[in-house]
Structure formats: C-alpha cells, structure tokens
Wavefront OBJ file of the C-alpha trace (Angstrom):
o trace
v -12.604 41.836 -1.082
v -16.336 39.920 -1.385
v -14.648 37.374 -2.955
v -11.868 36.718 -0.455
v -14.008 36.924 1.816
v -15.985 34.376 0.537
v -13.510 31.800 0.317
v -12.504 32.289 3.131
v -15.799 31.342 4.773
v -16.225 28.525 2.429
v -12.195 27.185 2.892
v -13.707 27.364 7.449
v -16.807 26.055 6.262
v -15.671 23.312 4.194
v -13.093 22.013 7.049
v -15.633 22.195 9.606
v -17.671 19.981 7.384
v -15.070 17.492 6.484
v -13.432 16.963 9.938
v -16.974 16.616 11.818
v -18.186 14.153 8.920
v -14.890 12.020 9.958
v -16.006 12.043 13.685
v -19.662 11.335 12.539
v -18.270 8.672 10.580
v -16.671 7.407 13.889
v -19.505 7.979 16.491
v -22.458 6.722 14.428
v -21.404 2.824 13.477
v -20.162 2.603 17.282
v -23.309 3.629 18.780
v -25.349 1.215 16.315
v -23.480 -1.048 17.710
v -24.159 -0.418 21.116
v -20.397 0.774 22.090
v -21.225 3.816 24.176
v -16.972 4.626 24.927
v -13.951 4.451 23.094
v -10.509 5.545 23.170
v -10.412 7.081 19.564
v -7.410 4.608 18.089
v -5.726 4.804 21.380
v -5.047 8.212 21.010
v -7.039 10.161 23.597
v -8.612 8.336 27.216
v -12.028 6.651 26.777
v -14.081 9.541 25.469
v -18.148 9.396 25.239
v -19.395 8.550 22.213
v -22.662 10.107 22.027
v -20.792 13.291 23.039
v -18.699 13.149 19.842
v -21.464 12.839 17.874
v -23.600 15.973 19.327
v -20.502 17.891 18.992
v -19.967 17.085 15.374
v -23.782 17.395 14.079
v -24.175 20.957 14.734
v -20.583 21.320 13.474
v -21.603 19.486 10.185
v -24.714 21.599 10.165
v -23.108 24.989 10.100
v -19.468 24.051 8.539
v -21.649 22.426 5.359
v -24.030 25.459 4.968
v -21.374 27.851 5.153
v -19.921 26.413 2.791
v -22.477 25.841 0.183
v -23.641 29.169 0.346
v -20.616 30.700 0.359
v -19.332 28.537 -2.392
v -22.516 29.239 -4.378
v -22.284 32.873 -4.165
v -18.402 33.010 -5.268
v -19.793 30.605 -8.388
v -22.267 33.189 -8.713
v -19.907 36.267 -8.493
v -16.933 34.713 -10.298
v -19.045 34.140 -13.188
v -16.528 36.438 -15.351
v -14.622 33.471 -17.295
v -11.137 35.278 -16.078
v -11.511 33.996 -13.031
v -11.689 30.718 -10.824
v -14.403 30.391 -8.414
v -12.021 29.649 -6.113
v -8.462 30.110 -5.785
v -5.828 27.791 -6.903
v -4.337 27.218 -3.573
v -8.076 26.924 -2.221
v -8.832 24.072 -4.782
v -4.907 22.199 -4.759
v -5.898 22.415 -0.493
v -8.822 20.276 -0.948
v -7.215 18.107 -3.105
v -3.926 17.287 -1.169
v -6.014 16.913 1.956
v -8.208 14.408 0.320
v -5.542 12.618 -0.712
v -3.578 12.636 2.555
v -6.806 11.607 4.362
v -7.948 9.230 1.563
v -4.063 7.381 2.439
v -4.079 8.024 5.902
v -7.924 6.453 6.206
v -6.738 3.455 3.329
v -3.978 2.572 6.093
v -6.157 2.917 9.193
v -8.539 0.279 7.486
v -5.511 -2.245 6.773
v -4.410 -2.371 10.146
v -8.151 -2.248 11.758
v -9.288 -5.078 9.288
v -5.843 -7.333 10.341
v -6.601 -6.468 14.132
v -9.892 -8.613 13.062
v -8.218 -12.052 13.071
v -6.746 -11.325 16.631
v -9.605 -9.970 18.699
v -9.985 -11.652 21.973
v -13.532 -11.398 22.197
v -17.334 -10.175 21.142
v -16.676 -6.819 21.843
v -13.344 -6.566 20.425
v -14.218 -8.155 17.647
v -17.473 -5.407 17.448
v -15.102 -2.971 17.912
v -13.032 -3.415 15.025
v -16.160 -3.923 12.660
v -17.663 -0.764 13.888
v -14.021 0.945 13.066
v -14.239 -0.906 9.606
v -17.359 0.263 8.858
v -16.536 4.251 10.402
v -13.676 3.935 7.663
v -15.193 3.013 5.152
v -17.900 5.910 5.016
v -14.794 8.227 5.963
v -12.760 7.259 3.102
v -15.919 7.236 0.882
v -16.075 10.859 1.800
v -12.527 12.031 2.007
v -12.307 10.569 -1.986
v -15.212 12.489 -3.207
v -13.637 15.659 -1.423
v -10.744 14.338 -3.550
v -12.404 13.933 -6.971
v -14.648 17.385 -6.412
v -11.486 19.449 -5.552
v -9.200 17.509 -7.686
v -11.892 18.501 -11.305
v -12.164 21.539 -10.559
v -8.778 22.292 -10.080
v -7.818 20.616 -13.095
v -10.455 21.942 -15.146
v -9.580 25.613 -14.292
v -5.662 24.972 -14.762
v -6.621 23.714 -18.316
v -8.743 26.689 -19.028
v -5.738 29.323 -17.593
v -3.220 27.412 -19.714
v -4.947 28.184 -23.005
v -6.293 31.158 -22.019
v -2.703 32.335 -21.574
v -1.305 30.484 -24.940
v -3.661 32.962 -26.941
l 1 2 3 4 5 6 7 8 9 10 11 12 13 14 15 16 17 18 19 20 21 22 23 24 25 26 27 28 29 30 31 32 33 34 35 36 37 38 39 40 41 42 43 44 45 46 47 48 49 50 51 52 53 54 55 56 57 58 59 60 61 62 63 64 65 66 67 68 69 70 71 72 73 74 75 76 77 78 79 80 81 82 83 84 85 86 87 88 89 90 91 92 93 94 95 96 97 98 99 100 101 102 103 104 105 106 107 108 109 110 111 112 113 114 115 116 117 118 119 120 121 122 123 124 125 126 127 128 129 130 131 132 133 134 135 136 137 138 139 140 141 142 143 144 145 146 147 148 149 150 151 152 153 154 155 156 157 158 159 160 161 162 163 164 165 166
C-alpha cells in the first residue's frame, strides 16, 4: 500500500513537473524577449505570458518535490532486490511520453525554424526565435525524461529476465 501510494504521488508529481517545465520553457525566452502575449501555436486566443509563467513555477515547485521525495523514499523502501522502485508501467510511461514529446517537440522546431525565412517583420521574426529557443530547452528536457525513464526501465527488465532464468 506505501508503495503504491508512493508512486502514485511521484507518477502526479513527475507530470506536474514535466508539463509546467514545457510552459516554463515557453513563457521564459518570450518574456526575455520582451513579448508580453501570445497565442500558444495558434491554439488558444492571445494568452498573458507572465501569467503562464506564475502558474507554472509554483506548479514546477511542488510537482518536482513531490516527486523527488516520493521517488526517493520508494528507492529507499524498494531496496529488497525483488523489486523495482517503480513499476514497469510507471517507468515504460515516462519513457513513451518522452519519446512522444521528444517527436512531437523535434517537429514543432522544424516547422518554427522554416516559419523563420518567411516572417514579415521584427517581431515575427522575434517570435519565432523565442519559439526556437522555448523548444529547444523543452526537447532538452523531454529527452533526459527519455534517457532517465528509458535506463531504468531497461536496467530493471534485464535484472527480472535473469532473475527469472535462474
């Protein structure tokens, strides 16, 4: 029960984290810039960015803590060498969704970086770098969720596989 419980917090925490570092990685080249509104890809209206950005500190704040110390405290508890820290669904969900975002983010990038050679103006043009930039720290991010989740995964289905050949 303490341990589903942990990863449970830890699987909340860890997508709290991860989605509020994407919006971070949004907001924070825009504002640098000096672009105070966008309209998120053109999927939502103009939306403030400073507001993004307070929404998704705090959410960083308490999604990555969460996680870390629930995450330490099931490496701590699962310490018996029958069992993952984590479960295998838990890890192959980090994984997939690193990959999907790591593709997703990859083909954002393409398009932003050929919208580059057609911007009308300055602020276009600062648009699309600040979106360049956003993805780049986003896909930076979604791969080392990728690699994290992807080792450990691998490592424990290695370990089960002889563990179950002897």
């Amino acid at each position: 029960m303490w341990l589903r419980l942990l990863t449970i917090v830890s699987f909340l925490g860890l997508i709290a984290a991860h989605l509020s570092t994407l919006f971070l990685c949004w907001s924070v080249p825009r504002l640098v810039i000096g672009l105070t509104e966008d309209d998120f890809w053109g999927l939502v209206p103009r939306v403030d960015v400073t507001q993004v950005m307070l929404l998704s500190m705090p959410t960083l704040i308490v999604g990555f803590v969460s996680w870390l110390v629930a995450w330490l405290l099931l490496l701590r508890d699962s310490s018996d060498e029958r069992t993952a820290p984590a479960p295998q669904a838990y890890l192959a969900f980090f994984t997939i969704s690193g990959v999907i975002f790591s593709i997703l983010i990859s083909w954002r990038e393409l398009l932003i970086f050929g919208e580059l050679s057609t911007a009308p103006g300055r602020k276009e043009a600062e648009e699309i770098v600040a979106g360049l930039i956003g993805g780049a720290l986003a896909l930076l991010i979604s791969i080392v969720l990728l690699v994290y989740h992807g080792n450990l995964w691998r490592r424990y289905r290695r370990y089960f596989q002889q563990a179950e050949r002897r």
